[in-house]
C-alpha positions as CSV (number, residue, x, y, z in Angstrom):
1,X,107.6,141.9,148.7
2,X,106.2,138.6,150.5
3,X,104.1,136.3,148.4
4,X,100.8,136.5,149.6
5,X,99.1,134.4,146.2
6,X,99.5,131.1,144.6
7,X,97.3,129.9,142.4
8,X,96.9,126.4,140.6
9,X,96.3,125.0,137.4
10,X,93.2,122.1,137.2
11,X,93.7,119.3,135.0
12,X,97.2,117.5,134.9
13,X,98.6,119.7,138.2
14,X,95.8,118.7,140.1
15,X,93.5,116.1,138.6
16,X,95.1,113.7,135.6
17,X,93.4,115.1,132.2
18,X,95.2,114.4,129.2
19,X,95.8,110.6,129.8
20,X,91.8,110.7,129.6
21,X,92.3,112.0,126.3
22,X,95.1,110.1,125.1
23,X,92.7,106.9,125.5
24,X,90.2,108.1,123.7
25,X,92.5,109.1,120.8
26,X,94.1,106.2,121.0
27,X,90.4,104.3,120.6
28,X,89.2,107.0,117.8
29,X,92.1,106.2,115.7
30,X,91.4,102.1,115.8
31,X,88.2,103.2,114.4
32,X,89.3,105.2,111.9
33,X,91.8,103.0,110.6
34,X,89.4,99.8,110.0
35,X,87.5,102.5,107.6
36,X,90.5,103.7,105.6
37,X,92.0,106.1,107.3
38,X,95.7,106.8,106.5
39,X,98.5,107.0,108.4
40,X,98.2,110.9,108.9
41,X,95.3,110.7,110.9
42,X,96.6,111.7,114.4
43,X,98.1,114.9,112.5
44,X,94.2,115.3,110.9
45,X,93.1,115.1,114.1
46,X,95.5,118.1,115.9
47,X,94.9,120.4,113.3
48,X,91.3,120.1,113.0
49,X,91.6,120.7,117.1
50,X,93.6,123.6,116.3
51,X,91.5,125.2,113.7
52,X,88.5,124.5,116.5
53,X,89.6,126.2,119.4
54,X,88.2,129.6,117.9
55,X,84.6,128.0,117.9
56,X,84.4,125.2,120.8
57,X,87.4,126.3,123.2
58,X,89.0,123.6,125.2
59,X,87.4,120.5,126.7
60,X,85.4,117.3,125.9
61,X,83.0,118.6,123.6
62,X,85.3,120.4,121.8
63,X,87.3,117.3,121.3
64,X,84.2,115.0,120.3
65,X,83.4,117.3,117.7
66,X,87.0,117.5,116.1
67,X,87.1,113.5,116.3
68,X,83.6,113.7,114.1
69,X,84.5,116.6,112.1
70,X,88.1,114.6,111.2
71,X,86.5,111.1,110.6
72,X,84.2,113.5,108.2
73,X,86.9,114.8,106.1
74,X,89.1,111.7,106.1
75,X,86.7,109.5,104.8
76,X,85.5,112.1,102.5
77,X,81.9,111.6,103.7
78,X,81.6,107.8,103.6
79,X,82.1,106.9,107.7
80,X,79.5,104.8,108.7
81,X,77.1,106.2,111.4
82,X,77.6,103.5,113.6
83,X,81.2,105.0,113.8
84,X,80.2,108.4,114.8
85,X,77.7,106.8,118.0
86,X,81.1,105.5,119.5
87,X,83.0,108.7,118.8
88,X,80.0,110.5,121.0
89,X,79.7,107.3,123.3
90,X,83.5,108.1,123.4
91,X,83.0,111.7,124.7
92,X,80.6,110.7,127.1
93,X,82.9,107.9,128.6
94,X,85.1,111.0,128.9
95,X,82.8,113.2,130.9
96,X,82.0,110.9,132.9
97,X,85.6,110.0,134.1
98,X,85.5,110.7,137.8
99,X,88.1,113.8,138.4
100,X,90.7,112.3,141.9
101,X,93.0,114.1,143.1
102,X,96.7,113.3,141.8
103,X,98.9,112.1,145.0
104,X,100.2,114.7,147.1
105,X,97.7,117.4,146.0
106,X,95.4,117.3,148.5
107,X,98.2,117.6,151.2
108,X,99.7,120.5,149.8
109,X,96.9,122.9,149.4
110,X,95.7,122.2,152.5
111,X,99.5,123.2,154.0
112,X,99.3,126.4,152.2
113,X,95.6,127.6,152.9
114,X,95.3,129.3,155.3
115,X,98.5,131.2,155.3
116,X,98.3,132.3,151.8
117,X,95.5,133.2,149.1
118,X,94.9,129.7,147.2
119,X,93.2,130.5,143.9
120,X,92.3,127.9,141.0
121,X,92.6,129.2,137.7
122,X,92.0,127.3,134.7
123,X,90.6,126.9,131.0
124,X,88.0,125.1,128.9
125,X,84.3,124.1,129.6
126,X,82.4,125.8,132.2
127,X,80.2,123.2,133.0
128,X,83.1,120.3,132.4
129,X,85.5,122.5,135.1
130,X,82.9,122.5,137.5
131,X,82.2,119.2,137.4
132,X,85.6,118.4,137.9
133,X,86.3,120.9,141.1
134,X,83.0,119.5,142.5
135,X,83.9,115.8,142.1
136,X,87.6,116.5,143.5
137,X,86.2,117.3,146.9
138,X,88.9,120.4,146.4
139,X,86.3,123.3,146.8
140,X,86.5,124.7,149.9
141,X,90.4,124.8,149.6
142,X,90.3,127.5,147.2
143,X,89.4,131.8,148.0
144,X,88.9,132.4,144.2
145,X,88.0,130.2,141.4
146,X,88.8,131.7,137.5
147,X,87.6,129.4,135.0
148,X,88.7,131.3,131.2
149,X,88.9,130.8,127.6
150,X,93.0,132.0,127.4
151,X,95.5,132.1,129.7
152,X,97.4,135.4,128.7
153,X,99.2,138.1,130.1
154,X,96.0,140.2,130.9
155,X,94.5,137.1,132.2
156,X,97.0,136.6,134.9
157,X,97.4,140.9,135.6
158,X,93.6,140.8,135.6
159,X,93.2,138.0,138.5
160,X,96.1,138.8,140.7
161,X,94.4,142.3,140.7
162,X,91.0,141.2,141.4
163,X,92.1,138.5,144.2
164,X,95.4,139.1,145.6
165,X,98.2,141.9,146.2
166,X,99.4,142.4,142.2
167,X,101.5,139.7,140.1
168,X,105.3,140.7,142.3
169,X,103.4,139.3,145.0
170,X,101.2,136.1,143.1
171,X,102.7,132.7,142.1
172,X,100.9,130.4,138.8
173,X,101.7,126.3,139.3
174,X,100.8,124.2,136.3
175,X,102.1,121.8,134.3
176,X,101.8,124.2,131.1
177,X,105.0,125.9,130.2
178,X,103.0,127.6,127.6
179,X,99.5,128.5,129.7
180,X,100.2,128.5,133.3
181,X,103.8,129.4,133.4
182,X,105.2,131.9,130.4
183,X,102.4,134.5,130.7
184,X,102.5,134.5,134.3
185,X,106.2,135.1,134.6
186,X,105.8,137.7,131.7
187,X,103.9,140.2,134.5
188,X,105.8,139.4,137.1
189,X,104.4,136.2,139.5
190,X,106.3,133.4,140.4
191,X,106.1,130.5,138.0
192,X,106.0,127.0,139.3
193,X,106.4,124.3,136.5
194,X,105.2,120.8,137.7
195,X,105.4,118.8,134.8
196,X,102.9,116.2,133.9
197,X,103.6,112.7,132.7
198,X,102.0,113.5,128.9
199,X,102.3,117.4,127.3
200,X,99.4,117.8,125.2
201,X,101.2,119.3,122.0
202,X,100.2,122.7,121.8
203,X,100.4,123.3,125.2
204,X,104.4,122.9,124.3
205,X,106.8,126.6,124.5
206,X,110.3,127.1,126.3
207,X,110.9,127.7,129.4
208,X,111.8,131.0,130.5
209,X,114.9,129.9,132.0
210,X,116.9,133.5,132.3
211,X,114.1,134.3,134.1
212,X,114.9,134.0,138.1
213,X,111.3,134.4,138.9
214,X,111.0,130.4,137.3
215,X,110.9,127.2,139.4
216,X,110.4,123.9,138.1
217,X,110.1,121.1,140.7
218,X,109.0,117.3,139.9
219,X,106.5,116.9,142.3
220,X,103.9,119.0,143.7
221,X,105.0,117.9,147.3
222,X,108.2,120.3,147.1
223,X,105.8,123.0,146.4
224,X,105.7,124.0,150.2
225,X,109.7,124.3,150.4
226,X,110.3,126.1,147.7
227,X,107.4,128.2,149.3
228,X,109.7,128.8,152.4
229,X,112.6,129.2,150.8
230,X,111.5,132.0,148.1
231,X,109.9,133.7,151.6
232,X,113.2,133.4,153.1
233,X,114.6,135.8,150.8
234,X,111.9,137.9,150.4
């Protein structure tokens, strides 16, 4: 059956996202440290990310509010105020980092549109993920724009339904083995794992290797060969 469906992850495949946060981590834990903090904070930090997910879901404020609700807890109460006005100045700073393009993106969806069904697909803030498509000046590439809580199995079945010809006939590309490419291969799309240069660590799973409906390439700029050469065969 001929691929007729590829659709993208956002941030790190198209757009750089966790450096942003990386930097601000990076700045939360100087703070923290001048206060107190023990060596254990970055570890603090995950798991009160973790824990979070379930109320905030994914994205800046999300974030902001772990980083507040950890300098809480490791200070047992006693962080200044002053302290938690940069971890929110912080967030902001965040938001307001303009979303580009990472190189070779642009080119590449504009190859494929038009010959296939380009669809964007990705999770965390509404009103964050909107910003971002509508800053990236990548809009009008895309037929169908998903922005969910999880990516799961049901997800991906749910949206290849909805937009394209079924999953045997839909590819995922992300930079999340875990996200964008296990649940997708799971139902049967193609699964295209462009890796990014930092892996957020629970977006961290194995790659479904036995599986032959899994590619991983190093750049998005093979994305178009690879393209031509599973159509080849198909």
């Amino acid at each position: 059956m001929p691929l007729s469906t590829i659709a993208f992850d956002a941030d790190d495949t198209l757009w750089e996202n966790e450096k942003i946060f990386k930097l601000t981590e990076k700045r939360f834990l100087e703070l923290l440290y001048d206060h107190g903090a023990d060596e254990s904070l970055y570890d603090h930090l995950l798991e009160t990310e973790r824990q979070n997910l379930r109320y905030y879901g994914y994205g800046i404020k999300g974030f902001t509010l772990s980083m507040v609700e950890t300098a809480i807890r490791i200070t047992n109460g006693t962080v200044p105020a002053h302290i938690i006005q940069e971890i929110l100045n912080a967030g902001r700073e965040m938001h307001d980092h303009p979303a580009e393009p990472m190189a070779g993106v642009t080119e590449t969806l504009k190859q494929l549109a038009g010959t296939y069904r380009i669809l964007l697909i990705t999770k965390g803030d509404l009103f964050d993920q909107e910003r971002k498509l509508a800053q990236s000046g990548l809009g009008e590439l895309f037929d169908g724009v998903e922005i969910v809580s999880e990516k799961t199995e049901e997800t991906y079945l749910r949206i290849f339904e909805q937009y394209g010809d079924g999953p045997k006939r839909s590819m995922m590309v992300g930079n999340s083995l875990k996200s964008d490419i296990v649940p997708a291969v799971a139902v049967g799309a193609w699964g295209v794992h462009v890796p990014s240069e930092i892996e957020w660590a629970m977006e961290k799973a194995d790659a479904p290797t036995g599986n032959a409906r899994y590619h991983h390439l190093e750049t998005i700029t093979e994305l178009p060969a690879l393209i031509a050469e599973i159509s080849a065969d198909n």
